[in-house]
C-alpha positions as CSV (number, residue, x, y, z in Angstrom):
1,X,115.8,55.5,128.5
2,X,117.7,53.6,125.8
3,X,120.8,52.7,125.6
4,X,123.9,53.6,122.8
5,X,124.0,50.5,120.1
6,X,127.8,49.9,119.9
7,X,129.9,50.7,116.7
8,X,131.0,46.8,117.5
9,X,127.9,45.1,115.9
10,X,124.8,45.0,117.8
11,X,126.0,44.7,121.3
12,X,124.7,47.4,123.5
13,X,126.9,49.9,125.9
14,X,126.0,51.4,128.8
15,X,126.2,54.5,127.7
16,X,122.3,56.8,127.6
17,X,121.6,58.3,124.7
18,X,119.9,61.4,126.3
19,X,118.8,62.6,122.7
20,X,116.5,59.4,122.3
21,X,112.6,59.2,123.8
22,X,112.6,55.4,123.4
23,X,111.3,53.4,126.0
24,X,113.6,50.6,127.7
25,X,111.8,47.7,128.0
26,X,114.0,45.3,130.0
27,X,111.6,42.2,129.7
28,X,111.5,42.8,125.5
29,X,113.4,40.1,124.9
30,X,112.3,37.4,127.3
31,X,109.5,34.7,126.5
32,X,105.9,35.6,127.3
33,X,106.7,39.0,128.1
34,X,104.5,40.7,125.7
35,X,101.3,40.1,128.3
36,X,104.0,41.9,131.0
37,X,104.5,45.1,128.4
38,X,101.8,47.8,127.2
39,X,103.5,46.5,123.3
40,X,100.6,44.7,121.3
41,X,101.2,42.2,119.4
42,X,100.6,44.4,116.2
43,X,103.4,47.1,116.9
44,X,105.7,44.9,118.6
45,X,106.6,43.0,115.5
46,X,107.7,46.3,113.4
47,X,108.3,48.5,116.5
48,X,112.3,48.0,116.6
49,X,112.9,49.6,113.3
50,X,116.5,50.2,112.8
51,X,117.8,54.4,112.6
52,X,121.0,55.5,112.9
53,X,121.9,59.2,113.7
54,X,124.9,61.0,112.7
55,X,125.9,64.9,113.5
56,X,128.0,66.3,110.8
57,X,128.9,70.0,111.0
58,X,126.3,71.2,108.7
59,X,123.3,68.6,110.2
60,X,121.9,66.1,112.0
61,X,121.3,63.0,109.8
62,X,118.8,60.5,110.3
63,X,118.6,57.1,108.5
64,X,116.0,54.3,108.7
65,X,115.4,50.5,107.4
66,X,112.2,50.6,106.1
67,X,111.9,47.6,103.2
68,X,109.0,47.4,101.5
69,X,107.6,51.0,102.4
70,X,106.4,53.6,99.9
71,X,106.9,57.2,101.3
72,X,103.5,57.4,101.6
73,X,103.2,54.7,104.0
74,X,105.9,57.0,106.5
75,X,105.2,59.5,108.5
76,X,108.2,62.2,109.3
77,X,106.9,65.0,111.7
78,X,108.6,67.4,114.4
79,X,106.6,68.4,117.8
80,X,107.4,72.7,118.8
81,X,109.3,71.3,121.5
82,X,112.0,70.1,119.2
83,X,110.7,66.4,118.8
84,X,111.2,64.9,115.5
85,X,108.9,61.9,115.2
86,X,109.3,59.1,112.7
87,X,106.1,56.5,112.4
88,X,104.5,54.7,109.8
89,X,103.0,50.7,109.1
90,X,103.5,47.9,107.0
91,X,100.4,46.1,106.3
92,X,99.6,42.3,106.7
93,X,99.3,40.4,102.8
94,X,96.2,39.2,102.0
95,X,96.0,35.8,102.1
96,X,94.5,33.5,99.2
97,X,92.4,30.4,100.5
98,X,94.5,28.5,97.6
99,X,97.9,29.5,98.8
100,X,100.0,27.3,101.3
101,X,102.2,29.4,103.0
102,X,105.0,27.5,104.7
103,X,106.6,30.4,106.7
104,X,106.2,33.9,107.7
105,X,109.0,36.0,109.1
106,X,107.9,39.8,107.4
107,X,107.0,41.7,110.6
108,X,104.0,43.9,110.2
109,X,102.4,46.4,111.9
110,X,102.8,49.7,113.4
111,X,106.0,51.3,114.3
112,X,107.3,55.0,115.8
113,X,110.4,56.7,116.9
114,X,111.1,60.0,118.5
115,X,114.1,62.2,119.4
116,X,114.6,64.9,121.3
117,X,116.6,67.1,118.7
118,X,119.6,70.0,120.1
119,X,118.8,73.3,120.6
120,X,121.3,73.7,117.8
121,X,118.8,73.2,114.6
122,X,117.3,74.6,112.3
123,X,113.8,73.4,112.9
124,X,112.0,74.9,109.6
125,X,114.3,73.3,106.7
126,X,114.4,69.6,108.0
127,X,114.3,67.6,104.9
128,X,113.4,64.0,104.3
129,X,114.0,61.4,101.5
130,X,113.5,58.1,101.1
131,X,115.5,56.0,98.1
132,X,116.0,51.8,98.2
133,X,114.2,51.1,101.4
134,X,116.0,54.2,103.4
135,X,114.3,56.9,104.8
136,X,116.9,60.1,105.6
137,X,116.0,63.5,107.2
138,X,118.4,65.8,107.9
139,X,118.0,68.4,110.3
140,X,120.1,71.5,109.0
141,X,122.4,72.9,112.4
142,X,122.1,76.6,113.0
143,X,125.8,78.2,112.6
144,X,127.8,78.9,115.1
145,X,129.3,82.3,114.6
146,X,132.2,83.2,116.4
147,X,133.2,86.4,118.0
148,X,135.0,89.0,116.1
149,X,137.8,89.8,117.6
150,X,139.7,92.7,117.5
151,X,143.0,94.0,118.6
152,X,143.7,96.7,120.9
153,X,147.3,98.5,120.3
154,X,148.6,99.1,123.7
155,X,150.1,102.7,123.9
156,X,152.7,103.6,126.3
């Protein structure tokens, strides 16, 4: 279950996003929870990377932070049953016996994302990019043709 992130910063509605497969974990954010979750310390770090989807009327738009990542390093895949996958890791630097360090905030580790994509696409021309730290995909939407309609003269 996850929830909607609010156009309003980062404060979270109460609206479900029936699209996403992410996980809900409500005891993420409290201390000593990750011996509670099934997270490990290596994933949880990276796991919250940030993706934002839009629908346009031509696709289905996909971006996500990932600084520091070479496209090689990113995985972009899509399951039959319409599940488009997004997974990849950022490595922990080496670290030189003659360095000092004095903090360390870079999360590394693993990270993956999945959505459950609409009926509505056109699963064999997805697309994916990455330029400045951005990964996009765009899922192409199949087009809706409407109904020719035709008029009938009315005799009488």
């Amino acid at each position: 279950m996850s929830l909607v992130t609010s156009i309003f910063g980062n404060r979270r509605s109460n609206v479900f996003d029936p699209f996403s497969l992410d996980i809900w974990d409500p005891l993420r954010d409290f201390p000593m929870s990750s011996s509670l979750t099934t997270q490990t310390p290596e994933t949880s770090a990276f796991v919250n990377t940030r993706i934002d989807w839009k629908e346009t009327p031509e696709a289905h738009v996909f971006k996500a932070d990932v600084p520091g990542l070479k496209k090689e390093e990113v995985k972009v895949e899509v399951e039959d049953d319409r599940v488009l996958q997004i997974s990849g890791e950022r490595n922990v630097e080496r670290e030189d016996k003659k360095d000092t360090w004095h903090r360390v905030e870079r999360s590394s580790g693993k990270f993956m994302r999945r959505f459950r994509l609409p009926e509505n696409t056109k699963m064999d021309q997805i697309k994916a990019s990455m330029e400045n730290g951005v990964l996009t995909v765009t899922v192409p939407k199949l087009q809706v043709t409407k109904p020719d309609v035709k008029a009938i003269d009315i005799s009488g």
